[in-house]
C-alpha positions as MATLAB code, in Angstrom:
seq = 'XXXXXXXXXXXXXXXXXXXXXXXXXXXXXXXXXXXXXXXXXXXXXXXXXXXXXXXXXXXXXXXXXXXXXXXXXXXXXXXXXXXXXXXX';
ca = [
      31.667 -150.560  163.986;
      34.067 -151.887  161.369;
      35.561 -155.125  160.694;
      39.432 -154.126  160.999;
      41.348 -154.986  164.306;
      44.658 -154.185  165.449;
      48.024 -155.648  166.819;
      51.283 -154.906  167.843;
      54.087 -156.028  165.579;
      55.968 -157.837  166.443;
      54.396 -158.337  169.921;
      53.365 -155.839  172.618;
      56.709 -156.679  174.555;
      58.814 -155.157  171.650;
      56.314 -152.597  171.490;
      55.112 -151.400  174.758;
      56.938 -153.583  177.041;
      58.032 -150.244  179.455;
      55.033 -149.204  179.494;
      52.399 -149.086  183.081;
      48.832 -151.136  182.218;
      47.566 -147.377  182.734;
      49.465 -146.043  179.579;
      49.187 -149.668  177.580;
      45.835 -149.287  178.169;
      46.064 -145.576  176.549;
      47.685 -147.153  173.586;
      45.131 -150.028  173.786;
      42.278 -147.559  173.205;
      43.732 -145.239  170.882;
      44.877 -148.264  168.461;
      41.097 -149.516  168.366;
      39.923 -145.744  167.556;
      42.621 -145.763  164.813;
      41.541 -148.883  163.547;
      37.749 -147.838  163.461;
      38.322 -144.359  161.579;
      40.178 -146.735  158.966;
      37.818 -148.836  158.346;
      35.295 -146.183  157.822;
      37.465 -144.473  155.749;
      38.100 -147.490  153.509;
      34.563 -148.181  153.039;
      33.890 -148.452  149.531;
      37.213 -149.003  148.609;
      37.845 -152.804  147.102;
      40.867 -154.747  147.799;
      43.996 -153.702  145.196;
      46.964 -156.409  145.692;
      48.972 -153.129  144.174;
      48.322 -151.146  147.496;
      48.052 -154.176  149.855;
      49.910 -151.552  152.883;
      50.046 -148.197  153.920;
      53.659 -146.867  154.751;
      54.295 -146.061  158.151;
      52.074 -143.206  159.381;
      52.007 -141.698  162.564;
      49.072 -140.445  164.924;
      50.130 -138.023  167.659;
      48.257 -137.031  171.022;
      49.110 -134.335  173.116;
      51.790 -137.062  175.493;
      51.584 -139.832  172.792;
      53.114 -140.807  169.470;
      52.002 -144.274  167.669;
      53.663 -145.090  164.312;
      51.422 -147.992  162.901;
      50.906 -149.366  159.272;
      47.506 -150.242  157.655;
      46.924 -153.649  156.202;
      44.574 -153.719  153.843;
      44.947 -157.544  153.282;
      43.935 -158.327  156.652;
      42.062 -155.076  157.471;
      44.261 -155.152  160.311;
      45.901 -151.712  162.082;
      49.293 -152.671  163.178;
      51.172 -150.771  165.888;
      54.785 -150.728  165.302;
      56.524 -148.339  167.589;
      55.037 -146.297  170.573;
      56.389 -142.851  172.750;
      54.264 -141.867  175.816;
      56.156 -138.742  177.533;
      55.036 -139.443  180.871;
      54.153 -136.635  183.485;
      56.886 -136.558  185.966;
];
């Protein structure tokens, strides 16, 4: 388990506020597993005020699209913008 968290900027009404608590919670789960493969992946790697953020990179699942940036200052995942293509 790693040390970096994540949050929805600016806040999860802006972000998922359409959303049911069934698909938040989709969104929930796949921005902690996002989070945890980061800070795996950064292990090793020390602090560079140069590349203090990622750009904006996306993760897609087969009904779900999360653009989120990685802040390295704060280890922090944050989860700007979210599509779920619900099953009518």
């Amino acid at each position: 388990m790693s040390d970096w968290t994540w949050e929805y900027l600016p806040d999860a009404d802006h972000v998922v506020g359409g959303l049911t608590a069934e698909q938040r919670a989709e969104v929930d789960d796949l921005a902690r597993r996002i989070a945890e493969a980061v800070g795996v992946r950064r292990i090793g790697h020390p602090f560079d005020i140069a590349e203090s953020a990622s750009g904006v990179l996306t993760h897609t699942e087969p009904h779900l699209v999360v653009w989120y940036q990685e802040d390295y200052r704060d280890d922090t995942v944050l989860v700007l913008r979210v599509t779920h293509f619900q099953a009518e």
